[in-house]
C-alpha positions as CSV (number, residue, x, y, z in Angstrom):
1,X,-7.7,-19.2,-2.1
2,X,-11.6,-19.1,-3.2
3,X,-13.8,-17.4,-1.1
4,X,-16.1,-20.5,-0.8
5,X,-12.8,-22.8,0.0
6,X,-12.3,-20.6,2.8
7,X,-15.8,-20.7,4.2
8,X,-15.5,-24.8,4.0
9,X,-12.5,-24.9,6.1
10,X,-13.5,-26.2,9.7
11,X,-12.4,-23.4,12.4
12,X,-9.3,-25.5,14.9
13,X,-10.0,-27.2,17.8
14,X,-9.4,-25.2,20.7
15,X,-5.9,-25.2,21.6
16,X,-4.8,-27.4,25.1
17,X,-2.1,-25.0,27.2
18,X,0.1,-28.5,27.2
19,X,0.1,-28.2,22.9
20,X,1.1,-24.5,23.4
21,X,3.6,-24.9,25.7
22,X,5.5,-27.5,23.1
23,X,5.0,-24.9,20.6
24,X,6.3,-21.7,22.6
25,X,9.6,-23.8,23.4
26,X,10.2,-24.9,19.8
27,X,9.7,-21.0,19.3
28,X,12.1,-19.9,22.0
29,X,14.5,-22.6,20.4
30,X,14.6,-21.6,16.6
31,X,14.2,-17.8,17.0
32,X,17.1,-16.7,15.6
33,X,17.4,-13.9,12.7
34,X,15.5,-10.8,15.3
35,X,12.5,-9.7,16.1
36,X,11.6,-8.9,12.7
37,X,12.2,-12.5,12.1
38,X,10.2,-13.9,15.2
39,X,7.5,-12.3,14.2
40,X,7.4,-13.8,10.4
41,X,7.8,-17.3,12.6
42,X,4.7,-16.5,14.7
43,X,2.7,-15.2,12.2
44,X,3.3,-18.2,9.5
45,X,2.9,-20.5,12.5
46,X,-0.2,-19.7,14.6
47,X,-1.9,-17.3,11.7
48,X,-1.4,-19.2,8.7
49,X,-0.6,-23.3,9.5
50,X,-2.0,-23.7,13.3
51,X,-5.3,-20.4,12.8
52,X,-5.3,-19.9,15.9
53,X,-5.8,-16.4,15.5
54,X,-6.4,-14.2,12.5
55,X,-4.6,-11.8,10.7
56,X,-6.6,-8.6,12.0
57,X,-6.2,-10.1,15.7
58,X,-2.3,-10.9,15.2
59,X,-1.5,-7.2,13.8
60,X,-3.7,-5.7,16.0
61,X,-1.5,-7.0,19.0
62,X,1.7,-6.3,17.4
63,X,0.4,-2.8,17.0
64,X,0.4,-2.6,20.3
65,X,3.9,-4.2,20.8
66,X,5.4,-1.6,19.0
67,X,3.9,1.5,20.6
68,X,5.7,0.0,24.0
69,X,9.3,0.1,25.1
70,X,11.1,-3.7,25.0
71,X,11.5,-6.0,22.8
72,X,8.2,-6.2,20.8
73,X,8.6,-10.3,19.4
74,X,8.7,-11.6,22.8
75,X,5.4,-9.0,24.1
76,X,3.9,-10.5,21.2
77,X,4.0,-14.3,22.3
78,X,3.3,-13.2,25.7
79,X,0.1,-11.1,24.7
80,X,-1.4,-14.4,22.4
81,X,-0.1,-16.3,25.3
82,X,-2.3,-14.5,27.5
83,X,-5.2,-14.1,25.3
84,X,-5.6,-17.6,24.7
85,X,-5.2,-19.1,28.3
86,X,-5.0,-16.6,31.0
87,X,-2.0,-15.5,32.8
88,X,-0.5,-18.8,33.2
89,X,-0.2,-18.5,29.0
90,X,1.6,-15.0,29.2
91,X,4.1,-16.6,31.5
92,X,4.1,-19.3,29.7
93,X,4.8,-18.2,26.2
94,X,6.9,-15.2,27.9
95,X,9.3,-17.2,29.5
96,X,9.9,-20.2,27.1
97,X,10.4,-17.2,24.6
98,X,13.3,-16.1,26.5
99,X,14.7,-19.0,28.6
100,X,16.7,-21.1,25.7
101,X,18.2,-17.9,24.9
102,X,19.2,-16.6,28.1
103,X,20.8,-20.2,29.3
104,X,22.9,-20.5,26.3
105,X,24.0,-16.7,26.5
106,X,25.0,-17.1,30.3
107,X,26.8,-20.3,29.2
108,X,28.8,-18.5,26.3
109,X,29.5,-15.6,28.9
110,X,31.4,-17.9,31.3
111,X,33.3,-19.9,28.4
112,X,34.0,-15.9,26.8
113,X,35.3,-14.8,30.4
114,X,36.8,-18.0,31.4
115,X,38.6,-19.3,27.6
116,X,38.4,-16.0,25.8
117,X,41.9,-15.0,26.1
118,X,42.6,-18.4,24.0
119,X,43.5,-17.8,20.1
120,X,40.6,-20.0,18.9
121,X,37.8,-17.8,20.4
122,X,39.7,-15.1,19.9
123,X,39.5,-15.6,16.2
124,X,36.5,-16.6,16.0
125,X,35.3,-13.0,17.5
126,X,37.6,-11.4,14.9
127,X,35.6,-13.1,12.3
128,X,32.0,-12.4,13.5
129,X,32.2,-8.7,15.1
130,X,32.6,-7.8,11.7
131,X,29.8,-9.5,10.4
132,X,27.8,-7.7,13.6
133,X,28.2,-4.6,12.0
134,X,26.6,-5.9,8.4
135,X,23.8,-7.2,10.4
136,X,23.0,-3.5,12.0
137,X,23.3,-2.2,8.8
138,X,21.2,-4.6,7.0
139,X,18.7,-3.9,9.5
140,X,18.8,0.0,9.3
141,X,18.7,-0.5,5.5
142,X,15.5,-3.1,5.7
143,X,13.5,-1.5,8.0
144,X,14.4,2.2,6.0
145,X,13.1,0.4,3.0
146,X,9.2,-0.4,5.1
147,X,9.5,2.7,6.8
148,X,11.2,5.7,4.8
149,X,8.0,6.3,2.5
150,X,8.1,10.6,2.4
151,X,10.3,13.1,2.5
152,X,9.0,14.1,6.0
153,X,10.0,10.6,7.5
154,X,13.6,10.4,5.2
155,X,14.4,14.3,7.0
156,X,13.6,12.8,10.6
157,X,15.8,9.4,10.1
158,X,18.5,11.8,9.3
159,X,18.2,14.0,12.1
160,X,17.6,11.1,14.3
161,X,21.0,10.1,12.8
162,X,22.6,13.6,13.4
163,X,21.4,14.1,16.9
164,X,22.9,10.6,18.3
165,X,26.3,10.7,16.0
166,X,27.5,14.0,16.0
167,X,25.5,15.9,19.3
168,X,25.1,12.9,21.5
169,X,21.9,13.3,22.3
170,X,20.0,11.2,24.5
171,X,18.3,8.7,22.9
172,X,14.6,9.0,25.3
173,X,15.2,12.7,24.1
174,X,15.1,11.4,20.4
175,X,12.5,9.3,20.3
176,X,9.8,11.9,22.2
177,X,10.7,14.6,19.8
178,X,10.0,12.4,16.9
179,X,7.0,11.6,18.2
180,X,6.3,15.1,18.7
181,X,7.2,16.1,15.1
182,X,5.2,13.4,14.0
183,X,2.0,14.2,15.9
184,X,2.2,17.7,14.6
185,X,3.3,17.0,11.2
186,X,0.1,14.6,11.0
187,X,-2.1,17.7,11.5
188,X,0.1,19.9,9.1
189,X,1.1,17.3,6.5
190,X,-0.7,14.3,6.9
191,X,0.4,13.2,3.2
192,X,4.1,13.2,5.0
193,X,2.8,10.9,8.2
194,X,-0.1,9.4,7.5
195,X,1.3,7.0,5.1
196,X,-0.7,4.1,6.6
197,X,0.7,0.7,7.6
198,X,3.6,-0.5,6.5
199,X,3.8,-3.3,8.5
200,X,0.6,-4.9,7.6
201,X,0.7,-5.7,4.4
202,X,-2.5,-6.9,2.0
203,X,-5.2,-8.4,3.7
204,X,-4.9,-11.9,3.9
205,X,-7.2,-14.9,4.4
206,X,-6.3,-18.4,5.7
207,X,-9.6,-19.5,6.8
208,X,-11.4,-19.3,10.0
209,X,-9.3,-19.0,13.0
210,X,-9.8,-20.3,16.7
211,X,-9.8,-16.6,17.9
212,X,-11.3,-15.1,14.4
213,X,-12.0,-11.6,13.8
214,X,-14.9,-11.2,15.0
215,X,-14.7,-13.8,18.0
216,X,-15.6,-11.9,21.6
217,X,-13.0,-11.2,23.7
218,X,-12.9,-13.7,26.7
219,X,-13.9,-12.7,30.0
220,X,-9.9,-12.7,31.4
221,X,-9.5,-10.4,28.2
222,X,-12.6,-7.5,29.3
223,X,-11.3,-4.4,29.9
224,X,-11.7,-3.0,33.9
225,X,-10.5,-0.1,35.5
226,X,-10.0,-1.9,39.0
227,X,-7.7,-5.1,37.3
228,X,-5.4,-2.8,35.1
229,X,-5.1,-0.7,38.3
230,X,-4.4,-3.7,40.3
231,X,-2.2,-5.1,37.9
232,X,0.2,-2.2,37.2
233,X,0.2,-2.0,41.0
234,X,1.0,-5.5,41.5
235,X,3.9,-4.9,38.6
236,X,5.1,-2.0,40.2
237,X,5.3,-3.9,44.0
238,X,7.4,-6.9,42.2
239,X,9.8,-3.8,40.6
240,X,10.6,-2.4,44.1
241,X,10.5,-5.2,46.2
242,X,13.4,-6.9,44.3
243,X,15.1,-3.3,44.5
244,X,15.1,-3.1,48.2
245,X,15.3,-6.9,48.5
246,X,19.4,-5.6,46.7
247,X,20.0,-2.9,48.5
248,X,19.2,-4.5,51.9
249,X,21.5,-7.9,50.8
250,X,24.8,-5.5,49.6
251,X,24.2,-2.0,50.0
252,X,22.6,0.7,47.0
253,X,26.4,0.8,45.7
254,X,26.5,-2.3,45.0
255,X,26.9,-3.5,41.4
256,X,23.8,-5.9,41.6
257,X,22.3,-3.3,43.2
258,X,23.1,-0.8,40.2
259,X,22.2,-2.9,37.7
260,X,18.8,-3.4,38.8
261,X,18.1,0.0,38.8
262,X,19.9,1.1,35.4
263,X,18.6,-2.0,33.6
264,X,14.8,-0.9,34.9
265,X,15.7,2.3,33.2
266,X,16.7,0.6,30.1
267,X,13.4,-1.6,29.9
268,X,11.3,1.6,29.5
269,X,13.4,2.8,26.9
270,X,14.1,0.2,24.7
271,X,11.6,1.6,21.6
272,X,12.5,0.5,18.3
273,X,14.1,-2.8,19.5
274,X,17.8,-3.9,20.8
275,X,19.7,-2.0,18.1
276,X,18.2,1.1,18.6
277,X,18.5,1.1,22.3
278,X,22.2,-0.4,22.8
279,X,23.8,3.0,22.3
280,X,22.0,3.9,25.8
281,X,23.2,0.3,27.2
282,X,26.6,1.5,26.4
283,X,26.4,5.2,27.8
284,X,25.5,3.3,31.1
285,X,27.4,0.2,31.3
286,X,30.5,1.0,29.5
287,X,31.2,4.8,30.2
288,X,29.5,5.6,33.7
289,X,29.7,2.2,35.6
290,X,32.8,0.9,34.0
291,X,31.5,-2.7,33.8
292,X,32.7,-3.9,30.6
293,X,34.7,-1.9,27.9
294,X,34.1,-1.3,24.3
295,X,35.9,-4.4,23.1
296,X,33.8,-6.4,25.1
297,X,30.6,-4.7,24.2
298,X,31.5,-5.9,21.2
299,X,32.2,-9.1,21.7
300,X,29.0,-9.6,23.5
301,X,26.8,-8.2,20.8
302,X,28.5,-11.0,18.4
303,X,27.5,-13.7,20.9
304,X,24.0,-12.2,21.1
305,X,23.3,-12.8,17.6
306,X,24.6,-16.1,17.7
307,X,22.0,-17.0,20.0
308,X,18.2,-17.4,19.8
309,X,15.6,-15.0,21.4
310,X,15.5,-11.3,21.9
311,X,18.9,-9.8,21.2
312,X,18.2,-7.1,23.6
313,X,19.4,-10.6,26.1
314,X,22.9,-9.2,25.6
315,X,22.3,-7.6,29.0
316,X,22.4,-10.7,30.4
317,X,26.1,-10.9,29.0
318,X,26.8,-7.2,30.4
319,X,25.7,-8.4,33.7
320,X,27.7,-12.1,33.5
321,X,30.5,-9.8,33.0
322,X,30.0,-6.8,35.4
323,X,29.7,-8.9,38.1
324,X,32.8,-11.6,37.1
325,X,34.9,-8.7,36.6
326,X,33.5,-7.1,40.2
327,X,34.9,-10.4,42.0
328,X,31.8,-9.9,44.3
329,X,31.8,-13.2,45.5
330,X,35.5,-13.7,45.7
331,X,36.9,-16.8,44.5
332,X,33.3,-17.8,43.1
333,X,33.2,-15.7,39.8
334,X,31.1,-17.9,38.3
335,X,28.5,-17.3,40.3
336,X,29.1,-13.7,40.6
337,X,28.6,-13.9,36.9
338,X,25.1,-16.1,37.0
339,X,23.9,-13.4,39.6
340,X,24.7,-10.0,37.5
341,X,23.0,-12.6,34.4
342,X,19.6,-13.1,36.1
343,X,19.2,-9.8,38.0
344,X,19.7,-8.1,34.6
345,X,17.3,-10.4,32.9
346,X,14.8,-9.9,35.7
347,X,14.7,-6.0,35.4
348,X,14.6,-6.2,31.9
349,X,11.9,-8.3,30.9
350,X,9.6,-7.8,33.7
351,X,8.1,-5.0,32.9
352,X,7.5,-6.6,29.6
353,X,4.7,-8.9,31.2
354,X,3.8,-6.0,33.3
355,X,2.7,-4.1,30.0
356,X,0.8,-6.7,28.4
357,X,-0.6,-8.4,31.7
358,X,-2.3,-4.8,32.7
359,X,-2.8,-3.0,29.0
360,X,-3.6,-5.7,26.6
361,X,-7.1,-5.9,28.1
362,X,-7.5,-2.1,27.0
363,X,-6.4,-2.9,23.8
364,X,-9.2,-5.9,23.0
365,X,-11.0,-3.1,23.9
366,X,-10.2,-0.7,21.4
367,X,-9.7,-3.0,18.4
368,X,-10.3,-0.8,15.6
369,X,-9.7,2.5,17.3
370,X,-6.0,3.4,17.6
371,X,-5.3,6.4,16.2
372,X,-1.2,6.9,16.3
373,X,0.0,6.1,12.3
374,X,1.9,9.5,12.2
375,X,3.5,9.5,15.8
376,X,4.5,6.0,15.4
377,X,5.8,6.0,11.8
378,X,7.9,9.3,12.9
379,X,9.8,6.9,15.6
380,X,10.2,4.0,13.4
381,X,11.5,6.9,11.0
382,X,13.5,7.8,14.2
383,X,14.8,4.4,14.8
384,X,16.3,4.1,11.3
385,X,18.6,6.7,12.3
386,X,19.3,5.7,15.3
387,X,20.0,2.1,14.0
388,X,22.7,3.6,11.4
389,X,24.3,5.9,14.2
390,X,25.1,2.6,15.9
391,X,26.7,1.1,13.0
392,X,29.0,3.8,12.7
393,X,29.7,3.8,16.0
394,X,30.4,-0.5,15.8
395,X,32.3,0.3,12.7
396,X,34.4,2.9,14.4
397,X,35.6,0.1,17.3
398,X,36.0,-2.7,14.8
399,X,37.6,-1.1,11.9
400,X,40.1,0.9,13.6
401,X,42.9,-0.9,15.5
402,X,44.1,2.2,17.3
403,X,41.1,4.3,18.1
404,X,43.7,7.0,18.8
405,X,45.4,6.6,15.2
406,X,43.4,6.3,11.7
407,X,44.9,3.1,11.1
408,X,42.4,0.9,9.4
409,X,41.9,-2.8,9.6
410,X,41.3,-3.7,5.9
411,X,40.8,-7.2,6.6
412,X,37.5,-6.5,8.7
413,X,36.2,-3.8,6.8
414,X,36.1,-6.3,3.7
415,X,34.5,-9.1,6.1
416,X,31.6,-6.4,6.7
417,X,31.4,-5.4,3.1
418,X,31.5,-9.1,1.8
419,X,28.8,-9.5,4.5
420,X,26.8,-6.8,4.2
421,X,26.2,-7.8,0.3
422,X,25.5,-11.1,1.4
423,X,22.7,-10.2,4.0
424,X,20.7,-7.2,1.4
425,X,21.6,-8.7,-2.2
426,X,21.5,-12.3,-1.6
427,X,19.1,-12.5,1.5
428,X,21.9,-14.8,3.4
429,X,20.1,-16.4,6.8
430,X,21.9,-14.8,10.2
431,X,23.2,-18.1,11.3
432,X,24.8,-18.8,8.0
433,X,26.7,-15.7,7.2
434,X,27.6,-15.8,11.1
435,X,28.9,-19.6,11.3
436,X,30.9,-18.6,7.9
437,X,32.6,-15.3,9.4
438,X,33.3,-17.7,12.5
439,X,35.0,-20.6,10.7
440,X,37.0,-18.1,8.7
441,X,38.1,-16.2,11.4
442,X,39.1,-19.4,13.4
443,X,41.2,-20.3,10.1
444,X,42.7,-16.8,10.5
445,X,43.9,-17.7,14.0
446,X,45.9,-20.9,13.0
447,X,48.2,-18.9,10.2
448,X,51.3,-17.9,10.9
């Protein structure tokens, strides 16, 4: 667009909380295809047809995002949540973001635990699991193609790679060494990190915008010593009051009880987004606690990206079926399940608010001023490996049908391939390529 059409477009009318709500739960409705994909929704949305903020602002918060553990698309809504109307629009945007999701995953939890045994969902699974592992390595292979830019970063997505597949490695241990090696190799070989932004992109203009470039932050957005103290405090009360509150109702060895505290673990770990952080979520829950198995990781993973939201709301399905399978309400396993759902939601996504609530303030400080490009493009180099590492360990689980035995299940490794080419080549949408694996693995069920 001309310069001088720009400068004749009128800035928006400022924006009523009422006509963002209605657009945070349209969001939290339609956000299917990952964070990746949220954030292409949000930014066409409220930076390009709504203005109501700009470019600069919009990157500048999902700068941020990314430099924090969780799931960065829903920080994002919650941050221009808050920015535009207080608290009450953090928790608004935050929450609509992430309640259609987690409603529809607790209600596929209880028809997965209480109907999955039947030949129909059963087939179904068969038909998408596959399909799961073309969407991890789509994603490894997209965000490689943003990301992998040097030699430098290419060397630490493989060792990323190396460290989780073959040595095991824990995955907090990955990602501070690769920021390590990336704030070092900045100094040393800045050609090899400093490669600038790959997420950003050309500078683009769509006219003036209700928070614009240049507009001051608001007074709720000043940075002060005294509020981010209080608020992390304040945070950090909620996070142990709801941990004694479980111990004191059923004991520390309880499974509720567990789960808050190994799913508060998970929320500050979660860098790099769901698929880089599940093959800690399976350590835990599969492994040490013994909640679910393997299979059912699995089959949890496929109903996660069937739904909308953050995928990293599959630990509301690990918790649905900790809990169910823990009987800790006896006859009521429904309601054991709702219970392990929303404690592990709760743990998970608080801190989330509790990030942007107490930092972003900091942040509208700094605008202009961060200085991490070669730490943070070492642990999205990082991520890539760890991404691939978990699609060889999906593939491993639904390509072989006796773990035990190298016997092969030909029939879902050519779902994944015929998948996988459909995702990178032909840019097939998530829910498509998913309702297509589904209806053919449901055919699959009714042959003889």
């Amino acid at each position: 667009m001309h310069e001088n059409a720009i400068a004749a477009i009128p800035a928006p009318e400022p924006v009523s909380l009422r006509s963002a709500f209605w657009y945070w739960l349209k969001l939290g409705c339609v956000s299917f295809g990952g964070p990746a994909g949220q954030i292409a929704m949000m930014h066409a949305e409220l930076v390009e047809k709504r203005r109501w903020i700009s470019e600069q602002r919009f990157l500048h918060a999902l700068n941020y995002c990314m430099l924090l553990p969780g799931p960065e698309a829903t920080q994002l809504a919650i941050y221009i949540g808050w920015l535009m109307h207080r608290t009450r629009g953090g928790l608004v945007a935050g929450l609509l973001f992430l309640l259609p999701s987690l409603l529809l995953l607790i209600m596929l939890s209880w028809i997965y635990m209480a109907y999955g045994h039947v030949s129909a969902i059963a087939g179904v699974l068969y038909g998408v699991k596959p399909a799961v592992v073309a969407l991890v390595l789509a994603a490894a292979w997209r965000l490689g193609r943003r990301t992998l830019r040097t030699p430098g970063l290419q060397l630490i997505a493989l060792l990323a790679l190396l460290a989780l597949a073959v040595f095991q490695l824990p995955f907090p241990l990955i990602v501070l060494g690769a920021a390590v090696l990336g704030a070092a190799g900045g100094y040393l070989l800045p050609k090899q990190f400093h490669t600038g932004s790959a997420r950003h992109g050309g500078k683009q203009n769509h006219g003036p915008a209700l928070i614009d470039d240049h507009t001051p932050s608001p007074v709720h957005a000043r940075f002060g010593w005294p509020r981010l103290l209080m608020t992390s405090l304040l945070g950090l009360l909620m996070i142990v009051l709801s941990w004694l509150l479980l111990a004191w109702l059923g004991g520390r060895g309880q499974p509720l009880a567990q789960m808050a505290v190994f799913f508060s673990k998970a929320a500050l770990l979660t860098f790099g987004g769901a698929y880089a952080v599940l093959p800690y979520l399976h350590q835990g829950a599969v492994d040490h606690y013994h909640w679910l198995s393997s299979a059912q990781m699995m089959d949890g993973l496929a109903l996660g990206e069937t739904t909308p939201g953050p995928l990293i709301m599959i630990v509301a399905f690990i918790g649905f079926v900790g809990a169910w399978g823990q009987s800790l309400f006896g006859d009521q396993l429904w309601l054991a399940g709702l219970c392990g759902a929303l404690v592990t939601a709760w743990f998970t996504f608080l801190p989330s608010f509790v990030f942007i609530f107490a930092g972003a303030p900091l942040v509208e400080a700094t605008r202009g001023n961060l200085h991490l490009d070669a730490p943070l493009n070492a642990v999205s180099a990082a991520v890539v490996g760890v991404i691939a590492s978990l699609a060889l360990f999906f593939a491993q689980h639904v390509f072989r049908l006796e773990l035990a035995l190298p016997h092969w299940d030909w029939l879902a490794i050519a779902i994944a391939v015929t998948a996988s080419v459909a995702l990178i080549n032909y840019q097939v949408g998530t829910i498509k390529l998913l309702l297509a694996c589904a209806i053919f693995g449901l055919v699959l069920s009714y042959l003889p």
